[in-house]
N, C-alpha and C positions, 0 to 999 in steps of 0.2 A: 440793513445798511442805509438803505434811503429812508428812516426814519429818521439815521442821526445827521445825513444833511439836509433835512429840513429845520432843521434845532436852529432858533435866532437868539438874539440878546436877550428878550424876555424869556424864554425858556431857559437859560445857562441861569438867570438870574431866579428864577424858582427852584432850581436845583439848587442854588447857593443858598437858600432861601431854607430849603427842608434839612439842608446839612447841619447848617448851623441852630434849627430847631433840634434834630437829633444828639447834635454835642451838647448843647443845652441839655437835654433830657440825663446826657452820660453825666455831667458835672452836677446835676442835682444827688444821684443815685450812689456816683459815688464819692461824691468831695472833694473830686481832684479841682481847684480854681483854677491853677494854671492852663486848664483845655483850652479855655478863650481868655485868658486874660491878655492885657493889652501888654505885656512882657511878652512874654509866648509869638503874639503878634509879630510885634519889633522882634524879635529872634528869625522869626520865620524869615521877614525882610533879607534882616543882613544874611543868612543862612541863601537865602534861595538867589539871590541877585547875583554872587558869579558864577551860579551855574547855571542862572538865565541868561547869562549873557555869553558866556561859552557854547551853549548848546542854538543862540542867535547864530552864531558863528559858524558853527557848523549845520546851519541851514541855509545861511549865504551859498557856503559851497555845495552842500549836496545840490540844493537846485540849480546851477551850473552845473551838474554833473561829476563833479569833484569828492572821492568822498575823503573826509579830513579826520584821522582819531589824530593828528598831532595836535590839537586842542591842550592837550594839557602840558604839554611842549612850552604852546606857542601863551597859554597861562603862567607859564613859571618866567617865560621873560619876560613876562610882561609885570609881574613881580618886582624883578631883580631891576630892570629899566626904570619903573615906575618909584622906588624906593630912593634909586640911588640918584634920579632929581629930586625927590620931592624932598630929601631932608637939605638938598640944600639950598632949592629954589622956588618950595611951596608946592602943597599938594596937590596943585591946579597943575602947573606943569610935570608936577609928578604923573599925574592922571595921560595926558599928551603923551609923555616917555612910555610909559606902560603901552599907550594906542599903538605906537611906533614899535617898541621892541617885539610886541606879536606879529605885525603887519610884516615884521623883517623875516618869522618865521612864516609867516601867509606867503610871502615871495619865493623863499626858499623850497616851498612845499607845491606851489604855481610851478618852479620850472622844472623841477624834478617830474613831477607828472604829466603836467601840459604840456612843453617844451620835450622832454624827453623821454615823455612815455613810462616813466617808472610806474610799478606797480604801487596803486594808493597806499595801501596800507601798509606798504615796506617804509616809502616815503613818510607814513606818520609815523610809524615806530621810531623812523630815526631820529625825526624830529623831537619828540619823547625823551630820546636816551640825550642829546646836544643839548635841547633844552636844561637837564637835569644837571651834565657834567659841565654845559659850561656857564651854568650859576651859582655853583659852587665854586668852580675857580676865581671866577669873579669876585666872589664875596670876601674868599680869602685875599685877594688881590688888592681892592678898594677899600673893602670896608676894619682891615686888621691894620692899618696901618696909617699914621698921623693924623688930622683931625678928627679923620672921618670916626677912630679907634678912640680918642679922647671925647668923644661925644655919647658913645657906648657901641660903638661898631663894634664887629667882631665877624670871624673867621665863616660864622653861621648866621650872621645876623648883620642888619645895617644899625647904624643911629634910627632915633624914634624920629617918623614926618609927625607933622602938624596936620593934624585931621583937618577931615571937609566940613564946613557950618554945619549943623541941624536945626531943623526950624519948626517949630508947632505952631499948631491955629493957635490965635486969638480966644479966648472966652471957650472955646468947647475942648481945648486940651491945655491948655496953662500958658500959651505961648503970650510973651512980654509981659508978666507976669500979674498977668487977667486971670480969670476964675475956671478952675480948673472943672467944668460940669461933667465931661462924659468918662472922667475919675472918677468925681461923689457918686454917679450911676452904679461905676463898675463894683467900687467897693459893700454895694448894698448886698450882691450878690441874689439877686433877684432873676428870676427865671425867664431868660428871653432878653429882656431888658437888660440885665447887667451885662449878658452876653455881647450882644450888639454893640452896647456902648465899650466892655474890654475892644472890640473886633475894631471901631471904628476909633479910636482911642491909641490905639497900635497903628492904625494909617497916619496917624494925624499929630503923633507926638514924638518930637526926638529925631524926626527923618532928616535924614542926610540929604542933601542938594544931591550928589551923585545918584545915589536911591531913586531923586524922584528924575532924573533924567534915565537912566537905566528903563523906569517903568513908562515913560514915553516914548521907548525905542521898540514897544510893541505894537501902536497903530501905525508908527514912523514906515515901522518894516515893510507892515501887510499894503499900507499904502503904497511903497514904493514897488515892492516885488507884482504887487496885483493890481497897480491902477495905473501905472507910467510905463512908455513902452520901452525903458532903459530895464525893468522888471520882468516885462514880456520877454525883451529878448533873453536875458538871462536865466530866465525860466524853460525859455525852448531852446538853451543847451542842453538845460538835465533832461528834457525829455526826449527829441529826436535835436542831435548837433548839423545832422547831413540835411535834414530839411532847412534848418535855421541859415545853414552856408546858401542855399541854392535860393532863399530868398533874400539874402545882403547881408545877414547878422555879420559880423567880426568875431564867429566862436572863440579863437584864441584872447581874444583882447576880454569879451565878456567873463569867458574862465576865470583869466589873471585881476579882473577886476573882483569879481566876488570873491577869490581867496584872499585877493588882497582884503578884503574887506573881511574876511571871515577869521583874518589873524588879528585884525587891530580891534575884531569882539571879543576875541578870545584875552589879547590883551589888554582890554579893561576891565576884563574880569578877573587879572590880575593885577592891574593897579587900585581895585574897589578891596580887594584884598588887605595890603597895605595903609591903603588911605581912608578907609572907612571901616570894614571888619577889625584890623587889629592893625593899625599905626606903624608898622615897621616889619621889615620883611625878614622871615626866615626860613633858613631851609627844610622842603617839605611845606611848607605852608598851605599849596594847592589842595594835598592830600583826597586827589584824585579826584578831583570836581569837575574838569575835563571831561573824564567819561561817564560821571553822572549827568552831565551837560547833553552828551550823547543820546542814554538813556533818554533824558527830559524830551531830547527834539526828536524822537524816533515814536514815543508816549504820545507827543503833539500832534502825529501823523505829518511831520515837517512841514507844521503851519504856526505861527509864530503865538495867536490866542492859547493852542493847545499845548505848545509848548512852555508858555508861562503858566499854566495850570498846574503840569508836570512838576516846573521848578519850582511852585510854591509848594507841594506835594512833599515834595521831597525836601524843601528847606522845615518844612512842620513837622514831620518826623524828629530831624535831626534839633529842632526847636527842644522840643520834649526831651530829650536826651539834655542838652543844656540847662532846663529851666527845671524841672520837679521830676528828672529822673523814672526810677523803676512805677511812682504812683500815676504819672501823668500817661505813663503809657499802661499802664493796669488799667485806667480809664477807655485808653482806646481797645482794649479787647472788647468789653462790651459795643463799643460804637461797627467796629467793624463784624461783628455776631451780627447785629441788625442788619446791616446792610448785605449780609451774605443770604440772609431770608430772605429779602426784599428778591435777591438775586434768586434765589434759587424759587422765589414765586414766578419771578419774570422767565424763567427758563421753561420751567412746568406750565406756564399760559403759551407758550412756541412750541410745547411738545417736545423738546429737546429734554428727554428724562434723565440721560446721562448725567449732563452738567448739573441739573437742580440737584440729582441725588449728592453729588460732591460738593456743592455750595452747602447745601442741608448739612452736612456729614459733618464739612468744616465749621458751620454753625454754632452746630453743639459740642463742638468740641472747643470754639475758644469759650463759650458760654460756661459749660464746664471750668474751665481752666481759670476763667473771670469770679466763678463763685468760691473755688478750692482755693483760692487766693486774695492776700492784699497787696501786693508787689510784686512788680516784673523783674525776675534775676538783674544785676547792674549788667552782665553779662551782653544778654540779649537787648537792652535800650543800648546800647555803646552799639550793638550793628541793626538797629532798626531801620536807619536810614537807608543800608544795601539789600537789607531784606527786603524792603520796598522798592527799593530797584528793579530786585530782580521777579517779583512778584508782579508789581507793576508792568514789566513787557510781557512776562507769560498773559498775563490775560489783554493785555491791547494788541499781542501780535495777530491777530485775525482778522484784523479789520484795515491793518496798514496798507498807506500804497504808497513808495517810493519814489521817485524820479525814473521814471523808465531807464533813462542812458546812464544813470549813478554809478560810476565806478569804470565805466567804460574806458577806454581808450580812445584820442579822438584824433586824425589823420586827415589834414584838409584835404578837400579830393580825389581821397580814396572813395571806394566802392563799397555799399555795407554787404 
């Protein structure tokens, strides 16, 4: 464990560094292109962005001490809010409504707990079930009826918003319609090379303004939560709230401020939904990215770097699924065979022979499974992305540490 926090940027950056050499190696081997190509890429984007920014959300509040699964609640209004200005007042305000219609479920879920002590998780559930039923009422209400209905509203559906800009470089991705170079790269399909340029090609082609503000709300965060004492204090909610009172904090007010905040992430990552993933809002849309948001920031050890790793993790999974299907993920058995050797060498150098023998074990058997095949069932690519959820915490929960006070209940000057 004090290995990996002495891990800096250049280290995380050499890891990234030999992944994307071993994908490379998988895509030579077995012809999947789509593994890095700059589609794939852009998929991952829009795939992992709201439920990066749900899973932001509910790291606002666990570090307050709050714990929030009404994330996908306080997602779906942010949906329905977010949809039903932007088709009539632009997706910019659409974006604002969406901030505001979570934040209302942030407040709702603030005085239930905080204010009244409800138990967290009863309180998110509710928020879950309100969120769900009363966007559907809604829907049926605003959007079946006179313009909103002649424009293509419907009972399940709004009218289409107007998407947010997207912008490419200059000269190395096509943008204003300059020469597109780290294309001509990708399509050479060169080892290493084409990879990188697919990878960096995907950053740099097509993105959304929301996109790139989304992905500035991960030093925004760490900044704020871990260098300003508005951060501290809300920090030493989640961990002890009785010490935090006995030195001045405003535990109730920093609470209500980070759920407040921890709904209006949640609801941009339902109006990123709308206004950038897919233009118009319908019901189910979410389709539970709330608690893969969860997952992500629990994965991140509820720090906001490792939680965008998570949500890129898992938005690239579900990429694959989108972009080349059963082959693209036939390619990742092989990549993930390797990296369970690597594993199960690193377990056998700690002496831990239990784990290496199951890392081995699993090995050869996707390696097997990699060779006796060309195709992954549609089946199993359609739930890859939960697969890796849930594989994903079995193996990070050993190393997690939570907010000491998370979930607590908090009583100004009581007694612990």
């Amino acid at each position: 464990m004090n290995a990996v926090k002495k891990l800096r940027l250049p280290h995380y950056l050499l890891i990234a560094a030999g992944l994307l050499v071993l994908l490379s190696l998988v895509r030579v081997v077995d012809g999947a292109n789509d593994v890095t190509s700059s589609g794939t890429v852009e998929a991952m984007l829009r795939l992992a962005v709201p439920i990066f920014l749900a899973g932001l959300g509910g790291l606002w509040a666990e570090r307050a001490g709050v714990i929030n699964i009404g994330l996908e609640g306080m997602m779906i209004l942010g949906t329905w809010t977010g949809a039903w200005a932007g088709y009539q007042w632009g997706p910019w305000i659409g974006v604002l409504a969406g901030i505001a219609g979570g934040a209302l479920g942030g407040l709702l879920h603030a005085v239930a707990t905080v204010s009244f002590g409800v138990d967290h998780i009863v309180s998110g559930v509710a928020i879950n079930i309100l969120g769900l039923g009363l966007t559907q009422f809604l829907a049926g209400l605003v959007f079946n009826v006179g313009h909103a209905k002649e424009l293509g509203g419907g009972p399940r559906q709004s009218p289409p918003v107007d998407p947010i800009t997207k912008i490419s470089l200059p000269v190395l991705s096509g943008g204003g319609g300059t020469p597109d170079w780290l294309g001509s790269l990708e399509k050479h399909h060169w080892f290493l090379v084409s990879d990188l340029a697919g990878v960096l090609r995907g950053l740099t082609h097509q993105m959304s303004l929301l996109t790139l503000v989304a992905l500035l709300l991960v030093p925004v965060s760490y900044f704020v939560l871990w260098r300003t004492p508005f951060g501290l204090r809300v920090r030493s909610c989640g961990e002890d709230p009785y010490a935090a009172e006995s030195l001045g904090v405003r535990v109730y007010r920093m609470k209500y401020a980070a759920v407040l905040i921890s709904g209006g992430l949640a609801g941009l990552a339902g109006a990123f939904l709308v206004t950038v993933a897919a233009p118009i809002y319908q019901d189910g849309q979410t389709a539970g990215r709330g608690f893969i948001g969860l997952a992500a920031m629990i994965f991140g050890n509820w720090r906001p770097g490792g939680l965008a790793a998570g949500s890129l993790l898992f938005g690239y999974t579900d990429a694959m699924n989108v972009r080349d299907g059963g082959q693209a993920v036939h390619a990742l058995l092989l990549f993930v065979a390797v990296l369970l050797v690597a594993v199960a060498a690193w377990q056998a150098w700690r002496r831990s022979f239990l784990a290496a023998g199951l890392a081995a074990v699993a090995a050869v058997g996707l390696l097997v499974w990699f060779l006796d095949s060309d195709v992954v069932p549609g089946e199993l690519v359609s739930f890859s992305p939960h697969l890796t959820t849930l594989l994903v915490l079995a193996l990070a929960s050993q190393r997690l540490r939570m907010p000491a006070a998370d979930g607590l209940r908090y009583r100004r000057g009581e007694a612990r």
